[in-house]
C-alpha positions as CSV (number, residue, x, y, z in Angstrom):
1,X,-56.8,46.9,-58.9
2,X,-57.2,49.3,-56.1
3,X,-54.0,49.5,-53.8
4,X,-56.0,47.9,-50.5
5,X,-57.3,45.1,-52.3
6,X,-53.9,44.1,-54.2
7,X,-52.4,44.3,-50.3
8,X,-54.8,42.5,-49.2
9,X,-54.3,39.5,-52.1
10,X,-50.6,40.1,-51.4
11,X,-51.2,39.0,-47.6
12,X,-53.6,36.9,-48.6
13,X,-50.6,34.6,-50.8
14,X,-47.8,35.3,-48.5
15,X,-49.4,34.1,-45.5
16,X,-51.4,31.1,-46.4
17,X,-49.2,29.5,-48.6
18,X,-51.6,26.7,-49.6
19,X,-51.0,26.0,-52.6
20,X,-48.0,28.5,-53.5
21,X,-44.0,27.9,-52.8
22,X,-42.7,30.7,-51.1
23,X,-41.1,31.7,-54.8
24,X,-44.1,31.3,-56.9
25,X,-46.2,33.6,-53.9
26,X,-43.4,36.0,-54.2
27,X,-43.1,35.8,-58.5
28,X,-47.0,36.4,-58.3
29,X,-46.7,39.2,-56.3
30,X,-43.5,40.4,-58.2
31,X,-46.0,40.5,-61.5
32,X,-48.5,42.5,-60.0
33,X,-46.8,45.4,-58.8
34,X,-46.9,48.8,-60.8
35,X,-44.3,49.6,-63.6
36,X,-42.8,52.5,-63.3
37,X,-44.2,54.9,-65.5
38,X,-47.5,53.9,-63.7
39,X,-45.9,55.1,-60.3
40,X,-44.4,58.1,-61.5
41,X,-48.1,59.3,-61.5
42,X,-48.8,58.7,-58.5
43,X,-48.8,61.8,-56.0
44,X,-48.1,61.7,-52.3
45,X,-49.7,64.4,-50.3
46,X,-47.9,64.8,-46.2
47,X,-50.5,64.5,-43.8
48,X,-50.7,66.7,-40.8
49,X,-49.3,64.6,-38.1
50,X,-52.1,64.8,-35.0
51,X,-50.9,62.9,-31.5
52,X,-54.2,63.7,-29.6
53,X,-57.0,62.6,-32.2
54,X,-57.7,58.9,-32.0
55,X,-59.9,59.2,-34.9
56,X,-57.1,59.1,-37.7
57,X,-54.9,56.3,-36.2
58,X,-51.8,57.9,-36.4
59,X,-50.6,57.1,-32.9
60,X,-51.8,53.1,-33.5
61,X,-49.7,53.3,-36.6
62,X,-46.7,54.7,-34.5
63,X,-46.9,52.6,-31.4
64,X,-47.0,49.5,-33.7
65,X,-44.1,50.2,-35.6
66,X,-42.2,50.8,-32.6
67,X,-43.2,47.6,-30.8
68,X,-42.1,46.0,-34.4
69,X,-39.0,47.7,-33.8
70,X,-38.4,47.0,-30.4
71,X,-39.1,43.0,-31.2
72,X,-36.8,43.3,-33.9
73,X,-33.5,44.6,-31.3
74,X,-34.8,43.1,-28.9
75,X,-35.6,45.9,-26.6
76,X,-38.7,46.5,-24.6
77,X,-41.9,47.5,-25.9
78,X,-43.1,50.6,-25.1
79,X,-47.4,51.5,-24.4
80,X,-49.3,53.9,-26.1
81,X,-48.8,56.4,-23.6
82,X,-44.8,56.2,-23.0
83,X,-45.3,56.6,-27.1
84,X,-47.6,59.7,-27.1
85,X,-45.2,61.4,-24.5
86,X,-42.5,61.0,-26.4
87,X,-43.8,62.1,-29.9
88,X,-44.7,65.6,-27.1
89,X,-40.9,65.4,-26.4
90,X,-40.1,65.4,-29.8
91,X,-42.4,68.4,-31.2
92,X,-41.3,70.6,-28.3
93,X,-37.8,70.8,-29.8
């Protein structure tokens, strides 16, 4: 099973819940994820991170886990822009 489409089913059980407990959804899930050995062949290759090209989603990706962030403390969420400005902050030093 490709990775998207076992997310997918995993998102699929854990929020519907129709016919699943919240243990059997998360024993199903549990049984479907890689062994070891399997993941110790995976390779992960670093991305260039790019702040100005909308086209790879790498600011959406940032801005939402900072609003996730922020509603998790409970501190204000902060725009796209107030976002991209500070990732320039941050690559100027």
């Amino acid at each position: 099973m490709c990775k998207l489409a076992f997310l997918l089913k995993c998102a699929f059980i854990y929020h519907c819940r129709l016919f699943l407990s919240d243990r059997d959804a998360l024993n199903e899930m549990i049984t479907e994820l890689p062994t070891r050995t399997a993941l110790k062949l995976v390779k992960l290759n670093a991305l260039e991170f790019e702040k100005d090209d909308d086209t790879n989603f790498h600011m959406d990706f940032i801005v939402a886990t900072s609003n996730l962030r922020a509603e998790n403390y409970e501190i204000e969420p902060a725009d796209r822009y107030k976002v991209q400005l500070l990732c320039i902050c941050a690559s100027a030093q």
